[in-house]
C-alpha positions as CSV (number, residue, x, y, z in Angstrom):
1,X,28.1,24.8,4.3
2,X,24.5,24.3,5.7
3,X,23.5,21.4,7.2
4,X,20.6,19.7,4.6
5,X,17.9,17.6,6.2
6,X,14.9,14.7,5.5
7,X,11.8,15.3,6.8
8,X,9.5,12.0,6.6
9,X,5.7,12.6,7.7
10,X,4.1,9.8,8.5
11,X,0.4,9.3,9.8
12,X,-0.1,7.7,13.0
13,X,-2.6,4.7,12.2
14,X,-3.6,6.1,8.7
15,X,-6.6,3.7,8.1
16,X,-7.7,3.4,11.9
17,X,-7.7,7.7,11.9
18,X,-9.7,7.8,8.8
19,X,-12.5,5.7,10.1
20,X,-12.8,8.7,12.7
21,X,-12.7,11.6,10.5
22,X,-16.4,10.8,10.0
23,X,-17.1,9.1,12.7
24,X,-16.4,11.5,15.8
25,X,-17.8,8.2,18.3
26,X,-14.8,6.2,17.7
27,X,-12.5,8.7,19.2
28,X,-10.5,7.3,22.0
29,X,-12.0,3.7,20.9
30,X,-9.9,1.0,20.2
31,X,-10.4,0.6,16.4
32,X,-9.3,-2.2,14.1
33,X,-8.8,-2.3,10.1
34,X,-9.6,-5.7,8.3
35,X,-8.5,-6.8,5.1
36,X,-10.0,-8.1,1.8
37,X,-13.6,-10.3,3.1
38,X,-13.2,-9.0,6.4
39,X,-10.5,-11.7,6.9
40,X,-7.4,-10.0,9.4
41,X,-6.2,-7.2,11.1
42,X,-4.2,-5.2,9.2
43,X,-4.6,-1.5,11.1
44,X,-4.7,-0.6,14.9
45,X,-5.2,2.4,17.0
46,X,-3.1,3.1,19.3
47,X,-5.5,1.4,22.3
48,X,-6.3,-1.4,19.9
49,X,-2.4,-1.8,20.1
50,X,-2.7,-1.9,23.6
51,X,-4.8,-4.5,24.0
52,X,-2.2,-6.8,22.3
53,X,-4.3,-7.1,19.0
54,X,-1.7,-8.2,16.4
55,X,-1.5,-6.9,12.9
56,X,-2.5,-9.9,10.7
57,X,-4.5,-11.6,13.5
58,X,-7.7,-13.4,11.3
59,X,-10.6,-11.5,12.7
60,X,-13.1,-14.6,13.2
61,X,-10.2,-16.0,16.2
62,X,-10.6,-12.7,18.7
63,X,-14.1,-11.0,17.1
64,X,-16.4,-12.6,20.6
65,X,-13.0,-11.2,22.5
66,X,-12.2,-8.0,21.3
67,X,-15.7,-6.9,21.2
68,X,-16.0,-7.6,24.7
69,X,-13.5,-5.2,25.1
70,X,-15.1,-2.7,23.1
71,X,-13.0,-3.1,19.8
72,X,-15.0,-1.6,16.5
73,X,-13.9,-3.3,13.6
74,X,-14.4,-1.6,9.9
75,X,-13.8,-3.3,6.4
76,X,-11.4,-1.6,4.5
77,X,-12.7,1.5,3.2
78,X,-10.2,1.9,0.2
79,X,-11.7,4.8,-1.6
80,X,-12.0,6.9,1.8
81,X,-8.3,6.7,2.4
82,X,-7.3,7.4,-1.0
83,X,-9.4,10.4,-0.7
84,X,-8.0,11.2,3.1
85,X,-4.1,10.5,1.6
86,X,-4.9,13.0,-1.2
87,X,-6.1,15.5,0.9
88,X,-3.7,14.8,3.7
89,X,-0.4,15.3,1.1
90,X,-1.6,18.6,-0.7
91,X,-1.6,20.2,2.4
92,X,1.5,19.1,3.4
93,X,3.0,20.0,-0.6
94,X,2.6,23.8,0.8
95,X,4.5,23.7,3.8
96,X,8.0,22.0,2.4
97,X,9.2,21.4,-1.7
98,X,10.3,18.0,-2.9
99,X,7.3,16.3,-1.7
100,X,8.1,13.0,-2.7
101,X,5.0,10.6,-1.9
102,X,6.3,7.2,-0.6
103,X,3.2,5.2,0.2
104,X,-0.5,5.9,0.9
105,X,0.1,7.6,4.5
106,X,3.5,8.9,4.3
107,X,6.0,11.2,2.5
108,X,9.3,12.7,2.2
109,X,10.1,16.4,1.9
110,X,12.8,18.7,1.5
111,X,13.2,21.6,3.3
112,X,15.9,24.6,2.7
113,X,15.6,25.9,6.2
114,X,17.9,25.4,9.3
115,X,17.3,22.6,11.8
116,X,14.7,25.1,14.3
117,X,12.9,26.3,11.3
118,X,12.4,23.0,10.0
119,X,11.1,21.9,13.5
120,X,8.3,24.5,13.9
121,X,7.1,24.6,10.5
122,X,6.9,20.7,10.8
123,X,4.8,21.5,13.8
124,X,2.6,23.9,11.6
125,X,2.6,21.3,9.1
126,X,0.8,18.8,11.4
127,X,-1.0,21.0,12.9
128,X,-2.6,22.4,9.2
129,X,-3.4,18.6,8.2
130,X,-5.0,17.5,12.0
131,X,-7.3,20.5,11.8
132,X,-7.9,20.6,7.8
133,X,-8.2,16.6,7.2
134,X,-8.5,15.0,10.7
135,X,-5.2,13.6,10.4
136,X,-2.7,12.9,13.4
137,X,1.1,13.2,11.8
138,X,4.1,12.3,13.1
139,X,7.9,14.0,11.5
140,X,10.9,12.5,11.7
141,X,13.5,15.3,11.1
142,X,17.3,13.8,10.1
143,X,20.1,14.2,7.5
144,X,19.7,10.9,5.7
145,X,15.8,9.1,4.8
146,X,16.6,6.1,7.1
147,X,17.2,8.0,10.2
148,X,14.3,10.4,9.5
149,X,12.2,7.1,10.0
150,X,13.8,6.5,13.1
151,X,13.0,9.5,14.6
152,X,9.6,9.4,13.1
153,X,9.1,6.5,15.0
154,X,10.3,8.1,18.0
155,X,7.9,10.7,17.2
156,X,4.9,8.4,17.3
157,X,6.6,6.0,20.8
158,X,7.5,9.4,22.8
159,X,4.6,11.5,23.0
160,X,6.4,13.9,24.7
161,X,7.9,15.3,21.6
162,X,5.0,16.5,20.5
163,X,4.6,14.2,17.2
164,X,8.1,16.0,15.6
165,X,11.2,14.5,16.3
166,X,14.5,16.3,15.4
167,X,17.2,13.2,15.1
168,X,20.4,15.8,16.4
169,X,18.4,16.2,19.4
170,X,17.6,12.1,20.3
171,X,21.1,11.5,19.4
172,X,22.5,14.4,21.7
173,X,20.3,13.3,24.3
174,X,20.2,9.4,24.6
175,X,23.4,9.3,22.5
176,X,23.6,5.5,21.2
177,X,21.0,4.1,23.4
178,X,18.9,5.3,21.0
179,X,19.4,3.2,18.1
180,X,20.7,0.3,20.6
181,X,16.6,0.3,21.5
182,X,15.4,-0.4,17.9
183,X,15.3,-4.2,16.9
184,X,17.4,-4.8,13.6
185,X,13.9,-5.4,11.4
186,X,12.6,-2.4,12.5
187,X,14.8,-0.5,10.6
188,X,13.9,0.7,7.1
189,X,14.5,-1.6,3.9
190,X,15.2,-4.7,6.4
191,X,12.9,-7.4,5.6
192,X,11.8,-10.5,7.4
193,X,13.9,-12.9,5.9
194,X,17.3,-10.5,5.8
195,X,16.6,-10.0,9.6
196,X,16.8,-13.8,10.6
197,X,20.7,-13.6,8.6
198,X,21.5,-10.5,10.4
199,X,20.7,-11.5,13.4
200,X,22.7,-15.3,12.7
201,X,25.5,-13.0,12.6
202,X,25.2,-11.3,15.7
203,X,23.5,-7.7,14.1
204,X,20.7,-7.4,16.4
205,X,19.5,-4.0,16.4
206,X,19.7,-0.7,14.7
207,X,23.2,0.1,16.7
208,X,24.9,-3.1,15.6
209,X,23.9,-2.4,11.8
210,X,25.3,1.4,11.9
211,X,28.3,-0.2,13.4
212,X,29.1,-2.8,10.3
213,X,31.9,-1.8,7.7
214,X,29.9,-1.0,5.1
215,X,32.3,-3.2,2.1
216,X,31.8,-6.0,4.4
217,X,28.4,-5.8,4.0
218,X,28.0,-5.2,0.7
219,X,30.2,-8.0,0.0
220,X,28.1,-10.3,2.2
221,X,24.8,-9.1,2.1
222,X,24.1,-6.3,-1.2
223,X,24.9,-2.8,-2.2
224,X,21.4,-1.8,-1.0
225,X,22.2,-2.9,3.0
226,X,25.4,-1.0,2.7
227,X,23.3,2.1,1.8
228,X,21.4,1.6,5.4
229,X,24.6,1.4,6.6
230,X,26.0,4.3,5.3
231,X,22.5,6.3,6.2
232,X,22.4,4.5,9.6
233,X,26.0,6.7,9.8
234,X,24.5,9.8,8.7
235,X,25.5,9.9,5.0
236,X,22.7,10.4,2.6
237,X,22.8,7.8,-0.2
238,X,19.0,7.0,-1.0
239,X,17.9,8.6,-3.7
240,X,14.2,9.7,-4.1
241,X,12.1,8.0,-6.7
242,X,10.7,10.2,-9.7
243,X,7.9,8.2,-10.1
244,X,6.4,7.8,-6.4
245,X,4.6,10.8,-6.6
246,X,2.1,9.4,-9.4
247,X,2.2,6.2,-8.6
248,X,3.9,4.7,-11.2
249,X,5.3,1.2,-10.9
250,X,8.3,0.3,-13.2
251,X,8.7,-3.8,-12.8
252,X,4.7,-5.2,-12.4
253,X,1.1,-4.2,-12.3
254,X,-0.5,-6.7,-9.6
255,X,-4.4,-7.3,-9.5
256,X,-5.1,-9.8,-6.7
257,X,-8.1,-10.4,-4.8
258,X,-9.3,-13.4,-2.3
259,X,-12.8,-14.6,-2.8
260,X,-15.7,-13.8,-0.4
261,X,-16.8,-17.3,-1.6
262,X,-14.9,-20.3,-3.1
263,X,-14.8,-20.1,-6.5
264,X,-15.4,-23.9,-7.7
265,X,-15.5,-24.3,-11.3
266,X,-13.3,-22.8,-14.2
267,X,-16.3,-20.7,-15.8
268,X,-16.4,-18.4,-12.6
269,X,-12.3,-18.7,-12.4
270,X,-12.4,-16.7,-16.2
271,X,-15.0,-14.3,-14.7
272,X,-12.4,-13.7,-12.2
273,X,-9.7,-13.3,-14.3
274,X,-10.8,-11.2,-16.3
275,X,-12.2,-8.8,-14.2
276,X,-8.5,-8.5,-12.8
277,X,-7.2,-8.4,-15.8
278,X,-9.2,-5.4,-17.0
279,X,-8.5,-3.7,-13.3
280,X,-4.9,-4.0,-13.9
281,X,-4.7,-3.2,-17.4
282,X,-6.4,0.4,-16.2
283,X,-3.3,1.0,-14.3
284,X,-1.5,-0.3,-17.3
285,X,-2.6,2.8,-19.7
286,X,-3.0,5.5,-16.5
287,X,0.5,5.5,-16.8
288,X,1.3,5.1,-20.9
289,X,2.7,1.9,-20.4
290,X,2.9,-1.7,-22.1
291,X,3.0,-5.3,-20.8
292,X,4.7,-8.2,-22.9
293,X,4.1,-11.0,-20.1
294,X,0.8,-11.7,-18.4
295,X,0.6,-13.7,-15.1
296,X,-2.2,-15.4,-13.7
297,X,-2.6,-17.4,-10.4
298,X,-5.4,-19.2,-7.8
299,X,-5.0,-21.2,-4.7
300,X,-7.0,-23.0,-2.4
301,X,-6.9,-22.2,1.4
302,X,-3.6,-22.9,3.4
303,X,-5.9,-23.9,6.3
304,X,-8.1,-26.5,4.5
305,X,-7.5,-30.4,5.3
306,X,-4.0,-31.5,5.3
307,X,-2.3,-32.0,2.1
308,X,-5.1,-30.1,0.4
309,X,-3.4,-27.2,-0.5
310,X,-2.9,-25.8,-4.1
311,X,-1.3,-23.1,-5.7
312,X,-0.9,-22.7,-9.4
313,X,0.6,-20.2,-11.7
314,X,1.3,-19.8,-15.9
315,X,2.5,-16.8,-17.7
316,X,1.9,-16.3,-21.0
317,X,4.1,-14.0,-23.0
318,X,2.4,-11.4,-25.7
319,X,3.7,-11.7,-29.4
320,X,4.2,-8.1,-28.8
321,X,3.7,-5.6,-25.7
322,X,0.2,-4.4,-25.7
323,X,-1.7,-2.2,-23.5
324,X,-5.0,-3.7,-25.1
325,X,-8.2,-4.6,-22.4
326,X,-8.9,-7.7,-24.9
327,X,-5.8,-8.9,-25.6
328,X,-4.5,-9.0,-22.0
329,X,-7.6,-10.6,-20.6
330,X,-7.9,-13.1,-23.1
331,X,-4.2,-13.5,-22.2
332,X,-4.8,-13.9,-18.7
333,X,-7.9,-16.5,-19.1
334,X,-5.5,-18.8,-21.3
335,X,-2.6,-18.6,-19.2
336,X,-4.5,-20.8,-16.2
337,X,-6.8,-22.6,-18.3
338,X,-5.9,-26.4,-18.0
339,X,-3.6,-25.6,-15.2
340,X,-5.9,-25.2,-12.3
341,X,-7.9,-28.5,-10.9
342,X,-11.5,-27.8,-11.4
343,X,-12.7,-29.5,-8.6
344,X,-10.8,-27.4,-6.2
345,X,-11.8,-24.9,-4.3
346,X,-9.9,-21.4,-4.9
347,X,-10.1,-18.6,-2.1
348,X,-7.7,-16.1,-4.1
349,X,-6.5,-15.2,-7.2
350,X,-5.2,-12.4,-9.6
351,X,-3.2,-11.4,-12.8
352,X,0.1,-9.8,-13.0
353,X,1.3,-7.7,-15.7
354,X,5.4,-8.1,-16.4
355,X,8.0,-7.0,-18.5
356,X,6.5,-3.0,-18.4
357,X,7.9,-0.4,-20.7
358,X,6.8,2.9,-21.3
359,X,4.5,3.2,-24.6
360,X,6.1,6.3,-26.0
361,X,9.5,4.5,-26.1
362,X,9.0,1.6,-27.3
363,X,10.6,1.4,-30.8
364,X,10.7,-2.1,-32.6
365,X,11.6,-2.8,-36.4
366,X,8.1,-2.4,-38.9
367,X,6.0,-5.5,-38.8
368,X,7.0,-6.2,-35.3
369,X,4.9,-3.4,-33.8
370,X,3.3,-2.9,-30.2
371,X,-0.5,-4.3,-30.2
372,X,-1.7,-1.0,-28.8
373,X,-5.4,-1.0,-28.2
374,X,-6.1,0.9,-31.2
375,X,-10.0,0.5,-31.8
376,X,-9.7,2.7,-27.7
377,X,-12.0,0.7,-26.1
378,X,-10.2,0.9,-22.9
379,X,-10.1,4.7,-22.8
380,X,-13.9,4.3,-23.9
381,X,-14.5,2.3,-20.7
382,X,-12.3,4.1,-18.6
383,X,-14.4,7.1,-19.2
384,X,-17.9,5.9,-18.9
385,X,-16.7,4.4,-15.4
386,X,-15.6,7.3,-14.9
387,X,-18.2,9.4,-15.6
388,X,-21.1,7.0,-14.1
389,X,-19.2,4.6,-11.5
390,X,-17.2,1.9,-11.5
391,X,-18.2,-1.5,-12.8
392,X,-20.8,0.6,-15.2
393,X,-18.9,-0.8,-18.3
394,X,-16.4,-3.6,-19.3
395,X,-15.1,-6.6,-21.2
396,X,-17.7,-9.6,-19.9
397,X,-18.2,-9.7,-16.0
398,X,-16.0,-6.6,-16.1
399,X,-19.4,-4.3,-16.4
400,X,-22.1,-6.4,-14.3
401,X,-22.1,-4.0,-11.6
402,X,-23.3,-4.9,-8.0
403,X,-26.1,-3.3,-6.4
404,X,-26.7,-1.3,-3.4
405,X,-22.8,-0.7,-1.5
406,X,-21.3,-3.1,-3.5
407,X,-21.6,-1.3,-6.8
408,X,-18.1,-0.2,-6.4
409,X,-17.5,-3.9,-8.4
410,X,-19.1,-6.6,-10.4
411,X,-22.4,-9.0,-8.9
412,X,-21.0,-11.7,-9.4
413,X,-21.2,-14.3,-6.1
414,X,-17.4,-14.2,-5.9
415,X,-16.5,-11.1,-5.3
416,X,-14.9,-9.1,-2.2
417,X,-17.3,-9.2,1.0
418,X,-17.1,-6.2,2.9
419,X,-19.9,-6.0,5.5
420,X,-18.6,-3.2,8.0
421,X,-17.8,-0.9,5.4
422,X,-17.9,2.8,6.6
423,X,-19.5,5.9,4.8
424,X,-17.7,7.0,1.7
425,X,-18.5,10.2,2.9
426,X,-15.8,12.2,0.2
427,X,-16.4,10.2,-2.6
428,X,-20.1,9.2,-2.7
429,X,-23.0,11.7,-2.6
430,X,-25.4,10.2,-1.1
431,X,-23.4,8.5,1.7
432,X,-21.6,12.2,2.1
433,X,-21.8,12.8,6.3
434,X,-24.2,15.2,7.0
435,X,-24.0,17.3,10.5
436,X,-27.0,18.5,12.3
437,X,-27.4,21.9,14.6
438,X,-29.1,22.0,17.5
């Protein structure tokens, strides 16, 4: 019987490489990502890293520092890495089958070759996408999904295996040691709050957790820990997920956004609001699906005066599921009104859309139909945005569309700052990158 294996690619610094695609100057830089408003870190290169820049740092505490030390910082540049991560994946589709897509910068694949075959065409692999997209990969080779992501990170901390790490060959050469050196929450599907009671217990790192008795630890902890265990042991029991490659999501469509200025009074908070609304509700129908419970929620900075802090939430449930732009933003602008104090001063907030289920299957006795957006005004919307840019059309604020690099979203004062946004150089024409000859 031949031996099956998981190979997870994974790029190294996904948002910090695709600011250098374009951008040949930051090579060898140390290069930070920030969030929404240019508020934190949340991407490093690999000498950003070494300065000791933390991921979720707020940007205004170590800006005069790091850019003493020749840091470049970019806002985030959604649109380019979407573009990159599409690129990045269909050239990886043609090397392996079962691509299974697992996040923006990183996928699972399935090859039907031996262990040395699978090692050099994973070293074609990232060689194709580092020369066709400007991507650096790493591949973690192993028989279950949780040890191919140790070894990917091995891959990315030894540099010495050339960015592909076979798992047979770590384990035949640093035998335990190897997962002895890997800190319990580093270890796939083990959060930050399961890590403090794992390690209350004595399971400190990735050796101690393969070592559990997997009925114990479903028994103490859930059936989905005693899957890492088992994988941890080398017997595949995670199983890939149908819809990851389009993106689908099964539970809740989130729309959240923080402010690049406080939104004050309850006019601008339905502005808000709806605009999420209708952002979310585009997922919504991209994937033929309906909500029945609409969430909204705003708070006030946690680092305001002390005991100023608010945080306020409502759901309102649908008399029946709709996919329906009108209905769901209406929805979401009742659900907080009255709620929220409208003297405060709210830095963040956004919709979520619960209790999904897929359109075509939704079957109900007659009277009690879905409220599907029958007149099609989303789908009209959908397609004037996209056929002349976002924020061209929508319900209310959803179509007052920003001028110069903001038109991406609405004008209003409230919306996302982004002031060291890079070229969109594969999305927008006239910010494509042009290159000169001598």
């Amino acid at each position: 019987m031949s031996e099956s294996f998981q190979v997870l690619a994974d790029a190294n610094s996904f948002f910090a490489s695709c600011e250098r695609v374009f951008d040949p100057a930051l090579a060898a830089r140390p290069v930070v990502v920030l969030s929404n408003n240019d508020g934190c870190v949340v991407a490093r290169s690999s000498e950003a890293k070494r300065l000791g820049i933390k991921e979720g740092t707020p940007w205004f505490s170590i800006r005069e520092e790091a850019q003493r030390a020749g840091v470049v910082a970019r806002s985030s540049n959604y649109e380019l890495y979407a573009s990159l991560s599409a690129r990045m994946m269909s050239v990886m589709s043609r090397f392996m089958p079962g691509q299974e897509i697992y996040s923006i910068d990183e996928c699972f694949l399935n090859p039907s070759t031996d262990a040395k075959q699978t090692v050099q065409t994973s070293k074609a692999m990232r060689k194709a996408v580092l020369e066709g997209v400007g991507i650096p990969v790493s591949v973690g080779i192993a028989p279950t999904k949780t040890l191919a992501k140790v070894a990917n990170h091995w891959a990315k901390r030894h540099p010495s295996t050339g960015g592909v790490s076979l798992w047979r060959d770590i384990e035949a050469q640093y035998g335990d040691a190897a997962l002895a050196s890997i800190p319990v929450g580093d270890v796939w599907g083990v959060g930050r709050r399961l890590t403090r009671k794992l390690q209350a217990v004595g399971v400190l790192t990735a050796l101690d957790l393969r070592n559990q008795d997997p009925v114990s630890i479903r028994h103490r902890f859930s059936i989905t820990l005693e899957r890492t265990v088992l994988e941890l042991n080398g017997i595949p029991c995670v199983v890939g997920d149908a819809s990851a490659n389009d993106g689908k999501r099964k539970s809740e469509i989130l729309c959240s956004r923080m402010f690049s200025k406080p939104v004050t009074d309850m006019a601008q908070m339905d502005q808000a609001l709806s605009v999420y609304a209708q952002k979310a509700c585009r997922r919504l129908r991209r994937q033929s699906s309906l909500c029945s419970l609409v969430a909204a929620f705003c708070a006030t900075s946690p680092f305001g005066p002390e005991n100023s802090y608010q945080s306020f939430h409502a759901t309102t449930t649908l008399r029946d599921p709709s996919d329906d732009p009108l209905v769901i933003a209406k929805a979401a602008c009742q659900a907080m009104r009255g709620r929220a104090d409208p003297h405060a001063r709210y830095i963040r907030a956004g919709v979520l859309l619960l209790g999904l289920q897929d359109a075509k299957d939704f079957t109900t006795l007659h009277g009690f139909e879905a409220k599907r957006d029958e007149h099609n005004l989303g789908a009209v919307i959908d397609e004037a945005n996209r056929k002349f840019g976002t924020a061209r059309v929508g319900i209310g604020y959803g179509g007052m569309r920003g001028k110069g690099r903001g038109d991406e979203d609405t004008s209003a004062s409230w919306t996302m700052r982004r002031q060291m946004l890079s070229p969109r150089c594969t999305t927008r024409w006239d910010e494509m990158a042009v290159a000169h000859a001598d």
